[in-house]
N, C-alpha and C positions, 0 to 999 in steps of 0.2 A: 504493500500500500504506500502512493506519495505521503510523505511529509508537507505540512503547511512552512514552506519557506522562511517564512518570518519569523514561527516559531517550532522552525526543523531544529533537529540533537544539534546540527552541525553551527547554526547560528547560536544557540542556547549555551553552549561549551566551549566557543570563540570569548564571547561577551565576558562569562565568569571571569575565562584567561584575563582580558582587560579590566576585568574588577578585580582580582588581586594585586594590580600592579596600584589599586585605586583610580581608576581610569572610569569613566559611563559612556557605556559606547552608544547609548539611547535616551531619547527624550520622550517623554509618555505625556501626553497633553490633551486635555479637555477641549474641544472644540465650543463647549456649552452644552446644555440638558435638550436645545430646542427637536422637538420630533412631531413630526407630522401623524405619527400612529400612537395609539394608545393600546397596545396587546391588554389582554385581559390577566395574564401572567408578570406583568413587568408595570407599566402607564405608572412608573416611577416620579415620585411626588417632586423631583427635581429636575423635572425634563423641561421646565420653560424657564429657565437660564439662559442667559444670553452669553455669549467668550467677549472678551473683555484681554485677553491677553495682549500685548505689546508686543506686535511685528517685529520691528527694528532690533528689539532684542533678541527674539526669539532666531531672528537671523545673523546675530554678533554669536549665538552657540553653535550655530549650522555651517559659520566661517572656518572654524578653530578646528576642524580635522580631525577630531576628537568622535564626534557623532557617525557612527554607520547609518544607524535605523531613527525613523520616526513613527512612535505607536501612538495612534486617536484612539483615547479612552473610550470603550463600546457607551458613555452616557450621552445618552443623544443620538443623533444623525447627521451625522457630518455634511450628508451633503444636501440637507434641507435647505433650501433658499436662503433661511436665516445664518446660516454658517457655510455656505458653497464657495462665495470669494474669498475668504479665511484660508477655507480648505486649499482653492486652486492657488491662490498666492505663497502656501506653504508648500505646494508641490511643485510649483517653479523654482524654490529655492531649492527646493530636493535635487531638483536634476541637475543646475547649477553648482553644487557644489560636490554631485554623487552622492548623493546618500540615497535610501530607498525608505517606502510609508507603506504600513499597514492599516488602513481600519475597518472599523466595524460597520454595516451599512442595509439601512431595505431596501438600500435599492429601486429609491423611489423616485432617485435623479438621475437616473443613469446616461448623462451627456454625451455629446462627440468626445467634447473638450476632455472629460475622465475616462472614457474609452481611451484617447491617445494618451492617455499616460500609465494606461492597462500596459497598451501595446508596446509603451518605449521601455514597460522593466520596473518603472518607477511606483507607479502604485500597485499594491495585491488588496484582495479584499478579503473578508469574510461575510457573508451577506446570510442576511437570512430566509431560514427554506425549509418551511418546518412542516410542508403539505404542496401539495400540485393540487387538490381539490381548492375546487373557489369559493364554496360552502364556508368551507374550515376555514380557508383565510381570512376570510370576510368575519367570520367570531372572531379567530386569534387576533386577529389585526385590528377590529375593528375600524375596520377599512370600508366606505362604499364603491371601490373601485378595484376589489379582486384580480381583476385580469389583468392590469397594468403592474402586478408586482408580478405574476407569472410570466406576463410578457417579458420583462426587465431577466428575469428564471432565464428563460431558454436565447436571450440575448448575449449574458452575462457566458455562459456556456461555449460560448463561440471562442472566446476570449481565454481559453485556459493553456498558460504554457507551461509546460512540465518536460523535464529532461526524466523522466522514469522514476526519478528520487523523489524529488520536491516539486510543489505547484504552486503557482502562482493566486489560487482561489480555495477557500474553505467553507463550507457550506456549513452555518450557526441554525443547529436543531436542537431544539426543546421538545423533549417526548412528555405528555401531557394523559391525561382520560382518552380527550376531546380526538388528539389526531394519532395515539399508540398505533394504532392500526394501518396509517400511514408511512410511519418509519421508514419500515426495513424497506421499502419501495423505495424510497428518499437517497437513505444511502447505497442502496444497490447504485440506481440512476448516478450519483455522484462517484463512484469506485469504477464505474464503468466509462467516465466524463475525467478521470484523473484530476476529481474535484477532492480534499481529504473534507470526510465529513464529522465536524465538531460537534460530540454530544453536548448541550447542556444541562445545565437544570435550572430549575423556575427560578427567578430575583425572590430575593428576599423585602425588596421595599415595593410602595403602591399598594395598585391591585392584588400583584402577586402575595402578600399577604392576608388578604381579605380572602383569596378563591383559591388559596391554598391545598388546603385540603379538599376542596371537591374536583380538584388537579392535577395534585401530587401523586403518581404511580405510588404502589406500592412497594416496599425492600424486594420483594417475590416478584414483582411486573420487571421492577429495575434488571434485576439479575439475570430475567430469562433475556429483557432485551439487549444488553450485555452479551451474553451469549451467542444468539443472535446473530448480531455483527459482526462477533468475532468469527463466526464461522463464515459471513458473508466475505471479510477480510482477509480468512485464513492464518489470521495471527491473533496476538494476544494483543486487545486495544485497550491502550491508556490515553487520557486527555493529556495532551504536551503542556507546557507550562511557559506562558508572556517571559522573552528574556529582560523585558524591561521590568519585572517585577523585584530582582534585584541588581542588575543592571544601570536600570534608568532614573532619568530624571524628571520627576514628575511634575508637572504646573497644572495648576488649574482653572479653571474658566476665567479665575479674575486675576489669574495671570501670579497668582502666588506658587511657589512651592512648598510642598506640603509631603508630609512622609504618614506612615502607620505609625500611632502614637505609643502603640504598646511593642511593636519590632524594631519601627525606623523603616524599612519598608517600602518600596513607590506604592503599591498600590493598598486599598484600606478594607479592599471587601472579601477581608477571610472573617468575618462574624455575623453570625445571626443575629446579632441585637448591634444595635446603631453603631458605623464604624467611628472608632475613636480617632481625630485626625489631627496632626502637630502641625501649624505653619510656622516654617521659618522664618522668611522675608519674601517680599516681594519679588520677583525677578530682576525689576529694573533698578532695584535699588544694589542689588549685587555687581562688584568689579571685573568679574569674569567668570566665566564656569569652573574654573579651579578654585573659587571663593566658594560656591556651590558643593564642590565634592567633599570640601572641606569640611563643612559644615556639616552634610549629610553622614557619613565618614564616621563625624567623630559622637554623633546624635545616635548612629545604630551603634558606636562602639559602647555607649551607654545603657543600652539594650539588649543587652547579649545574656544577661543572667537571664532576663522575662524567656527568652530564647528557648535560652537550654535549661527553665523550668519545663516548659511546655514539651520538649520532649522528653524529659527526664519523666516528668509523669505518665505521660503517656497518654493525656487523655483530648479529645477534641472536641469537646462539651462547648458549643455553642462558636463551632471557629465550621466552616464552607465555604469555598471558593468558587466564585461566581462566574463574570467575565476572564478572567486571566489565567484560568485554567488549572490543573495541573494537580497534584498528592502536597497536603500542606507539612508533614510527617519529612518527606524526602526533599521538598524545595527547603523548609527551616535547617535541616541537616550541611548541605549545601551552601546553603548562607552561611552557618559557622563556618563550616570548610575552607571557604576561599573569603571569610574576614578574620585580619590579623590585624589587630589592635586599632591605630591612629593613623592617619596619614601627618608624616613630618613635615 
């Protein structure tokens, strides 16, 4: 089965190498919460945010050669009208300076203009594709316009380059009551399209809280469809894990950086109950991004006991990982692994 590029072993175990040396070789950045759909599982309470980020700086860290990757935080929709020129003015500097973008997307702007930046290398997506029924979409999405997210489906599909290893596209599936039954259809079509298809599971904020449980598969549904796919795959399937989660450098909609309060961390949603979140500063108020690593650096190195209690207990009592994927058990590991003390 391809690997999703962006967050293939091969990107994921480069990045570390560059964090031990204290280096971030990614920036993980909120475009804002704005979204054009409300899923019944997600219509998270922070989707009408506006970004607010500072351009000018954002591209004084994309100059420094330092950056490979840029990840848009799955909050929102990047390329909703309200955040599209953000987006495309961030992906010119992408290509200007080599670096490559990942984000999350419904695919509900699917332009010339991000078509050719599909085509040059620069952007990959992970879109989401959690049914080919217009029924289902039209709930999940609560959408009146079904067909133009499947349309944007079999568009998007055109567009998949894969050298046999990695892809360029990852198809974002939420198995549900509603659409279980559709799945293994879903990822078949995607395994067959050398699309890799990324399980999720429901958000913990919004609606998703509210229609939880009349939702939520069962541990026994989980496990067989698990199975499943593994058999559909013919290997043993694990969720990969965002290299910007310890890697990167996180900003947020209003242009702050910000870490997990209780790791240090870029991203904040390994908890069931409200993520706990540190700002540091501003972006523009920092001298350069080695002021940034600096800081971040020596805030996780602060954090390390909270760390290695939580493994040392062993217990995951209210810690799930949402958008950024991956085993919280083996990424926390990992993190100790490759931090060593301060940066001098």
């Amino acid at each position: 089965m391809v690997e999703y590029l962006p967050w293939s072993k091969t990107i994921y175990q480069e990045s570390l190498k560059q964090y031990k040396k204290g280096l971030f070789s990614s920036l993980d950045i909120e475009l804002g919460g704005e979204c054009n759909f409300h899923c019944i599982y997600c219509d998270s309470p922070e989707y009408k945010k506006k970004c607010q980020i500072p351009l000018e700086t954002i591209e004084d860290y994309l100059s420094t050669g330092t950056i490979q990757w840029v990840y848009i935080c799955g909050l929102g929709e990047p390329t909703f009208h309200t955040n599209y020129s953000t987006l495309i003015w961030l992906l010119k500097i992408c290509q200007r300076y080599g670096i490559q973008c990942s984000i999350f997307s419904n695919l509900s702007n699917l332009t010339p203009e991000l078509i050719r930046f599909i085509q040059d290398g620069i952007l990959h997506i992970q879109f989401k594709c959690d049914s080919h029924d217009e029924h289902l979409v039209k709930m999940l999405y609560q959408t009146q316009n079904p067909g133009e997210q499947l349309h944007n489906i079999k568009l998007i599909k055109k567009l998949v380059t894969s050298d046999g290893k990695t892809t360029n596209l990852a198809a974002s599936i939420v198995p549900t009551k509603l659409n279980l039954n559709s799945i293994l259809g879903v990822v078949e079509e995607c395994l067959n399209a050398n699309i890799y298809p990324l399980l999720g599971e429901l958000e913990c904020s919004g609606m998703g809280q509210v229609n939880y449980e009349n939702l939520c598969l069962h541990p026994e549904e989980a496990m067989e469809l698990k199975q499943s796919v593994e058999h559909l795959c013919g290997e043993s399937y694990k969720i990969p894990v965002c290299p910007s989660v310890i890697s990167g450098i996180h900003i947020n909609h209003s242009g702050y950086i910000t870490v997990d309060k209780k790791t240090g961390l870029s991203c904040h949603w390994f908890w069931l109950d409200k993520p706990q979140i540190f700002r540091l500063m501003h972006c523009s108020n920092y001298e350069n991004i080695n002021a940034i690593a600096y800081d971040i650096w020596n805030y996780r190195s602060s954090c390390m006991d909270n760390v290695l209690n939580f493994l040392n207990n062993g217990k995951k009592i209210g810690m799930a990982f949402g958008g950024c994927g991956g085993d919280v058990t083996e990424l926390f590991k990992q993190y100790v692994e490759n931090h060593r003390g301060g940066i001098e």
